[in-house]
Structure formats: C-alpha cells, structure tokens
N, C-alpha and C positions, 0 to 999 in steps of 0.2 A: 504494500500500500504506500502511495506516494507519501512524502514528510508536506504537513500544510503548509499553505505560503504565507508568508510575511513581505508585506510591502513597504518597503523606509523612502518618503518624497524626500527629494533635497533638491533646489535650486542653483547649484554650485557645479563644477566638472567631477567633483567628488574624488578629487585627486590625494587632498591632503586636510580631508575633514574628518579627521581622528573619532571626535564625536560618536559621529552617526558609523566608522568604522568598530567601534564598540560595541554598538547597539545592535549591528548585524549579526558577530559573532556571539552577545547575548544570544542573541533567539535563535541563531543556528545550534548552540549550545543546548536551547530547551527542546532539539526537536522539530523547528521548522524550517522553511527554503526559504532564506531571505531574497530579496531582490531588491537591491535600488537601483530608483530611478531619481536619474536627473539631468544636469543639458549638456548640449554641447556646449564650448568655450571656443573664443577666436584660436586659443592653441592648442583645446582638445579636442578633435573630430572623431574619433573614436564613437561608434554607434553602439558599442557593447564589448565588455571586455570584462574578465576576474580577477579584482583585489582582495590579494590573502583571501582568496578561497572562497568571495563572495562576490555574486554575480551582479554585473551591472549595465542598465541600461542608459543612454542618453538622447536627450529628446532635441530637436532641431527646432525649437518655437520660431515663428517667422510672423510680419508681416508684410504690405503691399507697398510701405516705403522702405522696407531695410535699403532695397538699392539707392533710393534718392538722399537715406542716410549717408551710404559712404562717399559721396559728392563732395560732403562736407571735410572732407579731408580728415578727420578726427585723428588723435593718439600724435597728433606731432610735438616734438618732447619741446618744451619752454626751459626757460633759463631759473624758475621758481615759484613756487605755487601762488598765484592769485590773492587779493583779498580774500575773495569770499571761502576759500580754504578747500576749494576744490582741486581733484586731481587734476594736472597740465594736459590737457587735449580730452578735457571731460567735455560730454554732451551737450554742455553748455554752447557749446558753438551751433547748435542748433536752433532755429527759431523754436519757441516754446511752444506752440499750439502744434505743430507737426509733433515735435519731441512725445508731446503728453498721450498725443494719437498712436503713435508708433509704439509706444512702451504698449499701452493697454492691449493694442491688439495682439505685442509679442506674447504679454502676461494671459490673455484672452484663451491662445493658442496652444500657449503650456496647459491651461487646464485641460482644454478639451484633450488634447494628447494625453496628458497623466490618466485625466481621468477615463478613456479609453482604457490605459495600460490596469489602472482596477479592476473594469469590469470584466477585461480579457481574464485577467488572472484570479478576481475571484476571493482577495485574501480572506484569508480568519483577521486578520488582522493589521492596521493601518496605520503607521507612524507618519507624522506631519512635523518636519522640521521646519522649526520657524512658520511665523505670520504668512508669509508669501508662499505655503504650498497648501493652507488650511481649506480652503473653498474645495479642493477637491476632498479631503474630510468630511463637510456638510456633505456636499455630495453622496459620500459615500453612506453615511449616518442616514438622507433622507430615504435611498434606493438599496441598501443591501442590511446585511446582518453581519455587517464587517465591526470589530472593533478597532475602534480609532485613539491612538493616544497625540496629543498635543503636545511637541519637544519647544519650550519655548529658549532659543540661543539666546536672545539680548529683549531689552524692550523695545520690539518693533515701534508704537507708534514712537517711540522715545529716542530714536537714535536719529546723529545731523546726517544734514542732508537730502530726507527723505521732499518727495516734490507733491504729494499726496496731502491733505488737510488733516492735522492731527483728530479733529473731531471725527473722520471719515474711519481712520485708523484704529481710533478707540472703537466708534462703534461694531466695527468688524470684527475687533477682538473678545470686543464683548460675547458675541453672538460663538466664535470660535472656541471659548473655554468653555463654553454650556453645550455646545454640539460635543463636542467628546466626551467621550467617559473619561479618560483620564489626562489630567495637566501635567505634565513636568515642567523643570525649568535649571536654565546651567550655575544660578546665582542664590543665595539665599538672599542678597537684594532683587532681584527680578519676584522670588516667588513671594515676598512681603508686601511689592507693591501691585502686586496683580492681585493678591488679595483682597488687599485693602482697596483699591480703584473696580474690582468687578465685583466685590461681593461675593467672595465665593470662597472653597477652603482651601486651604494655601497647598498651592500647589507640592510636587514633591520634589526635592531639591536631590535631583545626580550631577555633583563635580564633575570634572574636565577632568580625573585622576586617569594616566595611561597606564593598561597593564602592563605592569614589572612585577621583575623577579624581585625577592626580595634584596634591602637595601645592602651594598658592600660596606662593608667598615670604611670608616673615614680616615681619610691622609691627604697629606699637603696636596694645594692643587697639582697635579704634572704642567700647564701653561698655567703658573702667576701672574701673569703679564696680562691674562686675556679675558676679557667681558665678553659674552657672547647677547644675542636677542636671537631667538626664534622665535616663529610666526611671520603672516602677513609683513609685506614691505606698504606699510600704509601710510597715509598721513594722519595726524595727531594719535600714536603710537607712540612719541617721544623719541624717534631717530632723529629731527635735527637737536635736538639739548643733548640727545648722547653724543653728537658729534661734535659738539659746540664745547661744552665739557670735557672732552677728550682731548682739548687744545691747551689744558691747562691744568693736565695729570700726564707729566713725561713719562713716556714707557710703558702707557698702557695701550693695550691694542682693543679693537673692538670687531667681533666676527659677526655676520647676519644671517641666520639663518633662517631662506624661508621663500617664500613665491613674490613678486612686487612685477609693477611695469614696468618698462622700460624707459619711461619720459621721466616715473616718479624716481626710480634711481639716477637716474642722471642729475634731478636735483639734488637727492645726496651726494651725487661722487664731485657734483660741482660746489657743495658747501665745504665737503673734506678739503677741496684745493683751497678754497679760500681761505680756511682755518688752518692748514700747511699740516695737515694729520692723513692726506690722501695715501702713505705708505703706510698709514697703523687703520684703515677701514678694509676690512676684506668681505667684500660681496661672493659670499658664498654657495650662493642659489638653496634651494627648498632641496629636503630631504623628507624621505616616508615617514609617516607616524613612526612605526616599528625603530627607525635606526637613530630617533631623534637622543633618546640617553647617551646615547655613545659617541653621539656627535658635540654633545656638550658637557659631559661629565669631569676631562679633562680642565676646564676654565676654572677660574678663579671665582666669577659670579653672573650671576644672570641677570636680564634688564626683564623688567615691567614698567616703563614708564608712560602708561596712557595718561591721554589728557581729557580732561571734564570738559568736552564740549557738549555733551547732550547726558540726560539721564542714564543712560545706557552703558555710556562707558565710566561714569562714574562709580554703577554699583557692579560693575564688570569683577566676574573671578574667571579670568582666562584659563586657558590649558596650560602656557607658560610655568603657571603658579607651581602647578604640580608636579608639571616635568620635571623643573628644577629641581623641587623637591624630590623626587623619585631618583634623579641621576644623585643623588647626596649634598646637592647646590647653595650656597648663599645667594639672595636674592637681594636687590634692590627694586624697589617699587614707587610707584609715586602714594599721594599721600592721599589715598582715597578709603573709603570706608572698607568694605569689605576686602580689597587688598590687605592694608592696612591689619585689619584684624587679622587674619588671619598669620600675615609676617610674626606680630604681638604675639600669637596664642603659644607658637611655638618656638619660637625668638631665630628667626629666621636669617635677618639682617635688616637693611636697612632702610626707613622711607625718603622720601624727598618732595621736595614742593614741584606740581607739574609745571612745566616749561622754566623750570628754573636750574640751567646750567651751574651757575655758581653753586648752589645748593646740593645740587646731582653731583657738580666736581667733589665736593668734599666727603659727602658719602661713597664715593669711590673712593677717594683715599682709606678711608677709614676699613674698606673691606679688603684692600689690599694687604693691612696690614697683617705678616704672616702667624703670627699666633690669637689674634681676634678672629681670621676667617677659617683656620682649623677649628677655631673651639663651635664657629657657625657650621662647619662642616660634618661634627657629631651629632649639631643638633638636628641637621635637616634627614639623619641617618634614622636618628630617634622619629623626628617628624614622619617619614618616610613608612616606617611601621606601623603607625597608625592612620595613618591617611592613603586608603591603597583601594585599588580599584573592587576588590572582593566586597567591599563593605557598601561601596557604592553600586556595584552591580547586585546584592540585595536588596538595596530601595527600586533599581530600575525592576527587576524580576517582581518586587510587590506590587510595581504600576501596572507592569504586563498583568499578572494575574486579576486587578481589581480590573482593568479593561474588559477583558476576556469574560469575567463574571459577570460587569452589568449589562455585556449584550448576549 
C-alpha cells in the first residue's frame, strides 16, 4: 500500500530553505511521501528534482506582461542602495499600475497551478509556508478533507516593503489562521502577536534549530581571525555595519555565507573598497543546509545583525541563531528582543545597537578576545544540548497530529 502524501507549498526555488527541508523529513519520518512544491527562480529552472531524499516540484507562474516586464531592463547592478532601501535594479523601475497587475496575475497563476498540484495529489495533509501560499489552504479546507497546517516564517503583513495595504494583509491573515486547523510559527514573537492581533491560541512555536549530531566539546576557534554570517545576502541584514566595523578591528576577516544578487553584492564589495577591508571580505556563495556547521564551526563568531525596519525582523529568531549554536559558536547579535533573549538565556555573546558600526566594532573586539570566547564556546556546547532539533520536532509532530485529528 502506497505511504500517504504530504504536500509542503513554499514560494521560494527551495534551494536553501532548511525550514520546510525539516518538515519534509519530519513526515517522511512519520510514514508519508512528502512533496514540495514551489517555483521556479530566474537561476532555478529545474521543473523537478530530489533534495536529501525528498521530492520536488517547481511551478513556472506567468503572466501576459512578464515579456513587456523585461523591456524594462531590470537587475542592472547601481553603485548603492537607494533611499527608499530597496534592492538596486528592484521592480521599482516599473510603472506601478503595470507592476501591481503583473505581480497579481503571476501570484493568481501560482494558485491555480499549486492548487491543481493538491487536487492531483490528493494529500492527507497540507502544509502552507508563509502568508503567500495560504489561499490554496482555504482552498483546500473548502473542497477536500485535506489537513492543513499554517507554517507562519515572519509577520507577513509586518514585514518592509511589502506593496499590498497592511489592512488587506491583516485581513487575509485573519481569515488564514481560522481556515486551518493548525498554526505554527518560526518566533515566539511572531506566535505572541498573532495571538494577540487574531484572537486566537497562540500558535505553536518550532525554532529554526538544524539537525545535528550532538555538540563537540569546545576548543579554541581553529580561524580566530574570522566572523562569519550565513544566510540570505540581503539588505538590512547588517552586512554594511559588519563591513563598516570591520575597518576599525585590524585583522579581523569576515566570510559570507549564503545566496545574495549580484547588483546587491556589488554594493558590498564596492563598500569593502571604500573602507580598504576589500582583502579581509570573502564572498563565499551559499552552501546546503546539511554542510552549513562545518562551514562555520571553524570561526571565531557569528553575525546576526538584522535591522528593525518592520515588525518582522525585529521579533525575528532566524536559523543563524541556532546554527551557531549547534556548530558550538559565539554569536553577536543586534539588540533586538527575542535575539537578545535568547543570547541572555544562555550567555551566548554579544549584542549590539543595529546599524551601529562603532558599537558592532567593539563587541567584536571583545569576542575576539581568546579566553572570553573559549569560555562563550563551552557555553554554546552547553546551549547546544539543550536547544536541539528532537525537542522541537516534538512540538512540530504535536501540530501534525492535532491537524490530522481535527479533520
């Protein structure tokens, strides 16, 4: 008898979304055939292919201006981001009433596609990562006897940038935690204010924790010299204050690991020349979930330095957190709440004020120093032990099951 399906939506190329690569091997674990789906990307074309052992689809959403879109020349790399904090060769170079038309119809086109790919397959059960895959959810909630669980990543209507009316946003969310039977969410700030903003019981909070083996005993870093960041190459992420900072702590290097564009790196490799640190930045490119401990375990300490530009990344607890943690890592962080606490709870290393170099400089000093960040490097081994992905894949596995139950 075949294993039932599992369907996991995700809006991404699902290249390097550790997350929802989690949640796969969850349920393939319990017994079912996972599938995700999700899109293509300008540099993933791939229509289907298997990551670590789980299969995946990608969807080609269109609509009837994409061509009159690339007219517009888009992605041509600038010499540095914009006021409004947009990425350099963002959509903005479009007229807006074309822009808002194009997007809806691309966004239009993924449902109908996704939700195709449901009906074809039928799931027991329906993961919705993020806001932007929920509608085929309802969907499925109105038309089948699927269970649906709601994975909320960040506070969708909460996050900059979005070109959508927050009220539009809330109310769709609204409607999206009550269409599911079950909510998750990656933050215990996310899952306190969706409580408190919908009404409803507070979602269950699954960390960004990667499986690892258990922690290695701690020892001097092997590179002292070296900070690393992985993740996203984004803006307000804090790569220009790590750069900027970096000009005013001799000898220390900074490695990035992770995916970014091309236009956006350039304005970092063109800030490192300005600040005369372009031989201590090493743009490393993106590595798999799986190799990322080993790719930083070596360093001295890790960055988290997001910036409070929207709700969203204020009460953010990224994957970073834990990675570090997990490889046996000191971390610097900015000085945001749940960051923050959680650095505190287990005495991690150290915060900083966001966009403030000077302030990021000196806490880099102080993590360099070699018998301060050994004594941080026991504690993250400690932290490590307790903070591991078994205890959080028991809360995910209690959402599966209450899902599964209320439908």
């Amino acid at each position: 008898m075949p294993a039932p399906r599992a369907v996991l939506l995700v809006r991404n190329a699902f290249t390097h979304d550790a997350r929802v690569l989690r949640a796969a091997h969850a349920l393939r674990d319990r017994g079912y055939e996972p599938l995700v789906v999700a899109v293509m990307s300008t540099e993933v074309r791939r229509a289907s292919e298997v990551i670590d052992g789980v299969a995946v689809v990608r969807l080609d959403p269109r609509s009837p201006f994409g061509k009159m879109r690339r007219l517009f020349r888009l992605g041509r790399p600038t010499a540095a981001l914009p006021p409004s904090g947009r990425h350099p060769g963002s959509a903005s170079s479009i007229p807006t009433p074309l822009l808002r038309v194009h997007r809806l119809l691309r966004t239009a086109d993924f449902y109908r596609r996704a939700y195709g790919v449901v009906r074809r397959e039928r799931p027991v059960l329906l993961q919705c990562n993020d806001y932007n895959t929920m509608w085929v959810g309802v969907l499925a909630r109105l038309t089948s006897r699927t269970a649906v669980l709601y994975d909320s990543h960040e506070l969708w209507p909460d996050r900059s940038g979005r070109p959508e009316p927050r009220w539009w946003l809330m109310a769709c969310e609204a409607l999206f935690v009550r269409a599911a039977h079950v909510v998750t969410a990656a933050s215990p700030g996310y899952a306190d204010v969706m409580a408190r903003r919908y009404r409803i019981r507070r979602p269950v909070v699954v960390l960004n924790v990667p499986a690892a083996p258990p922690p290695r005993p701690a020892t001097p870093a092997a590179d002292a010299d070296l900070a690393v960041y992985v993740g996203g190459l984004q803006a307000h992420r804090g790569l220009e204050t790590a750069i900027e900072a970096l000009a005013v702590v001799p000898g220390l290097r900074l490695r990035l690991l992770g995916p970014g564009r091309e236009d956006y790196r350039a304005v970092l490799s063109k800030l490192a020349v300005q600040r005369g640190v372009a031989d201590r930045v090493d743009f490393a490119g993106a590595v798999r979930p799986s190799e990322v401990l080993a790719a930083v375990r070596g360093a001295a300490f890790g960055l988290a330095l997001f910036e409070p530009t929207c709700l969203s990344h204020r009460l953010v607890a990224p994957n970073k957190l834990y990675e570090y943690t997990a490889a046996g890592l000191p971390m610097l962080t900015s000085d945001l709440p749940v960051m923050r606490a959680f650095v505190d709870q287990w005495g991690l290393g150290a915060v900083a004020a966001s966009g403030a170099p000077t302030d990021v400089a000196a806490a880099m000093r102080e993590l360099l120093d070699p018998e301060a960040n050994l004594e941080l490097r026991h504690r993250a081994v400690a932290a490590a032990a307790q903070v591991t992905w078994a205890r959080e894949r028991q809360k995910l596995d209690a959402a599966y099951d209450a899902a599964l139950a209320a439908e």
